[in-house]
N, C-alpha and C positions, 0 to 999 in steps of 0.2 A: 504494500500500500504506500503511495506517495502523496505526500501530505505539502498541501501548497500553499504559500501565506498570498491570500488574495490580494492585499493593496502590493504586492512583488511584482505579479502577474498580470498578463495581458493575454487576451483572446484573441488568436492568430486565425481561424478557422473551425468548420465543422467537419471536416475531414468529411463519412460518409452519411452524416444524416442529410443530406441536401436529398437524396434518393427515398428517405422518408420525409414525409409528407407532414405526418402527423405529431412527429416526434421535432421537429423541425420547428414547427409551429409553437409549441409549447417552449420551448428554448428560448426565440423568439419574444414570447408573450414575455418569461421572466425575465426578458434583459430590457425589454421596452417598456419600461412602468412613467405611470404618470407622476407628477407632484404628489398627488393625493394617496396615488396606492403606495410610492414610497416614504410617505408620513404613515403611513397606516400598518406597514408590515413592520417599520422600526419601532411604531407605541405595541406592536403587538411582543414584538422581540423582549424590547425593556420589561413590559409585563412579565412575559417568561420567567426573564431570570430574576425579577420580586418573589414568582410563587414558584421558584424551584429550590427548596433549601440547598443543596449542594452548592448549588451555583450562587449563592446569598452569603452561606457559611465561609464561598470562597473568598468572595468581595470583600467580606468583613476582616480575612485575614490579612487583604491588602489595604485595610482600611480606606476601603474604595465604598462608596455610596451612590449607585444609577439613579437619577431620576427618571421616573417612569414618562415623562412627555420631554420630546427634543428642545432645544434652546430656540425662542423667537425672538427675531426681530424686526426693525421695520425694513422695509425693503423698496421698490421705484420699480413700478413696473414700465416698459418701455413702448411707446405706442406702433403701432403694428405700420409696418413699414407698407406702403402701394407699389404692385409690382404693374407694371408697365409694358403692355404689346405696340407692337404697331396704331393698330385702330384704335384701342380704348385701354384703364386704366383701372386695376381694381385692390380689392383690400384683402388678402388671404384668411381662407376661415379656422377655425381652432386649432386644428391638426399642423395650421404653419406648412399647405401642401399643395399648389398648384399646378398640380400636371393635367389635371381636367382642362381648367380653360388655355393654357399651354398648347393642348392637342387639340384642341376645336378652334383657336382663334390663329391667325397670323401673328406669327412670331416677328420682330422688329424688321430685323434683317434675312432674307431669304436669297440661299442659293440653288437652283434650279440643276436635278440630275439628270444630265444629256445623256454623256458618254461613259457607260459604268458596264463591270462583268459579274455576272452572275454565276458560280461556280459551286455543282454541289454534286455527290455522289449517285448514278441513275437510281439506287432502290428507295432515295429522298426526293424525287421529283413530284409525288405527289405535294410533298410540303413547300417547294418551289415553287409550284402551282399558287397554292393557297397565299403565298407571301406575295408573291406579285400582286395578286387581288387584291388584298387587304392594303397595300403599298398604296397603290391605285385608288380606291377605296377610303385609305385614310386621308391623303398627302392633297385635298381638295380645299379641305376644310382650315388647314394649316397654310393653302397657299404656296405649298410647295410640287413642281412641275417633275413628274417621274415620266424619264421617255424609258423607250425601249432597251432592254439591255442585250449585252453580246451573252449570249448561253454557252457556257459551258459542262457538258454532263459526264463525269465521270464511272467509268468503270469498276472502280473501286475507292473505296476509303481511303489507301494507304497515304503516308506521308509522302513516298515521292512520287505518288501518282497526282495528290494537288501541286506538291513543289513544280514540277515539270509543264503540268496547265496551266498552274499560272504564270510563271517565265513564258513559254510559250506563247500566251493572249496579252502578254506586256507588251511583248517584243515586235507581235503585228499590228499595237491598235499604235496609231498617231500618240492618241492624247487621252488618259485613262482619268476621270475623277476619283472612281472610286471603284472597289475589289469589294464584294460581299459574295460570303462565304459561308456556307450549310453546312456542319460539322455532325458528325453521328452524337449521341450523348457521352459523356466520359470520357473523350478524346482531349484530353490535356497534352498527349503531345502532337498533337495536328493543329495545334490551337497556336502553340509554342512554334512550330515552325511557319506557320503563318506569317505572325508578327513579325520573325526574326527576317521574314523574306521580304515584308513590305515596310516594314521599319529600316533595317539595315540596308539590304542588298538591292533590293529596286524599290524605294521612296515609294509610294501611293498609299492614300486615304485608304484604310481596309475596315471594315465590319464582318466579324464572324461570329454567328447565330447560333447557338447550339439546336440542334435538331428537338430536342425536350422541354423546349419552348415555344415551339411552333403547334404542339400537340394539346387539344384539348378543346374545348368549346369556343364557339366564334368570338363569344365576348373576351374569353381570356388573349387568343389569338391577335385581336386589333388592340386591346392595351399595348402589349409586345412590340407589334409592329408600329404604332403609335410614336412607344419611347426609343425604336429604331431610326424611326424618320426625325426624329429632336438631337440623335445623336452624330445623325450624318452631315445635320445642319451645321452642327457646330463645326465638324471635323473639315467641312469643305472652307470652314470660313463665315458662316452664318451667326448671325447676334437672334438669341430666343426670349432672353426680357432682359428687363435694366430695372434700376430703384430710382428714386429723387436721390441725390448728394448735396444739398445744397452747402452752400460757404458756411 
């Protein structure tokens, strides 16, 4: 048993619960608490250890005394900042979250995808399908222009079967904005050589999708694609909102 002093430590990862669903979520729930739920689990803790002799008998030998409610004081809450599109201007609601009107309205700056490849293994072409659509679909309402892409469909998964396509489609198009790319699920090193080839070796804007995200009901589907098309914007050079800064 390895015993770990939490203000030491830092959460790097979920390593395989990402594949669980359920267990994922509850992980989640506990790291995500409100103000109020983490006032509530600390007066509930402090209680504890009031009505746990052991743990009271221990206090006492350190001449340590818990008060059962946390220390208050005053505090300034700060007024909520207007986040700003193109067309109009608005105030974000509690959760501090605007990717709804983000993905429905024109974002400030908008760059239009002409010239882009689309790159994914044939037994994922259904899902290629579907992304297109939803692409199309979404990218109207945003303001942003998806033309036609160059296809290319892959015989296999493997890393130098993408490495090779897309060297290959670099090399005959002119002028490429961007590389998006449909990954099987769990493919960390196809992911890895991706970047290292459009990062390092031939320069281009890339986007790579994990295939287990494209899966599931139509509404989870265009969120997905949604926060796809907010992230290409930026990648090509596009502005998605601004705040006031005044002097």
């Amino acid at each position: 048993l390895v015993l770990l002093v939490p203000e030491l430590t830092f959460l790097t990862g979920l390593s395989d619960l990402r594949k669980n669903s359920r267990m994922l979520k509850e992980v989640m729930w506990e790291m995500i608490q409100s103000p109020q739920q983490h006032y509530q689990r600390l007066t509930n803790l402090l209680r504890r250890v009031r009505d746990t002799p052991d743990a009271s008998r221990e206090l006492e030998r350190w001449g340590l005394c818990l008060d059962t409610d946390i220390y208050r004081t005053q505090a300034h809450i700060l007024p909520v900042e207007r986040i700003n599109l193109r067309h109009r201007s608005f105030l974000p609601a509690e959760d501090v979250g605007w990717h709804r009107e983000v993905a429905r309205e024109v974002p400030i700056a908008v760059i239009s995808i002409n010239s882009w490849l689309l790159i994914y293994p044939k037994r994922l072409q259904h899902l290629a399908k579907d992304l297109l659509g939803a692409m199309r679909s979404s990218s109207g309402a945003m303001g942003i222009q998806v033309g036609q892409p160059a296809v290319q469909e892959l015989r296999d998964d493997r890393i130098e079967t993408y490495v090779r396509s897309i060297q290959s489609s670099l090399g005959s198009q002119d002028k490429v904005q961007l590389l998006l790319c449909i990954i099987p699920s769990g493919r960390d090193d196809v992911y890895g050589a991706i970047k290292k080839l459009c990062c390092v070796q031939t320069p281009v804007p890339s986007q790579v999708i994990n295939a287990q995200s494209l899966m599931g009901h139509p509404g989870k589907i265009r969120s997905v694609v949604q926060k796809v098309l907010l992230q290409i914007n930026c990648k090509l050079g596009g502005q998605l909102w601004g705040v006031d800064i005044p002097l």
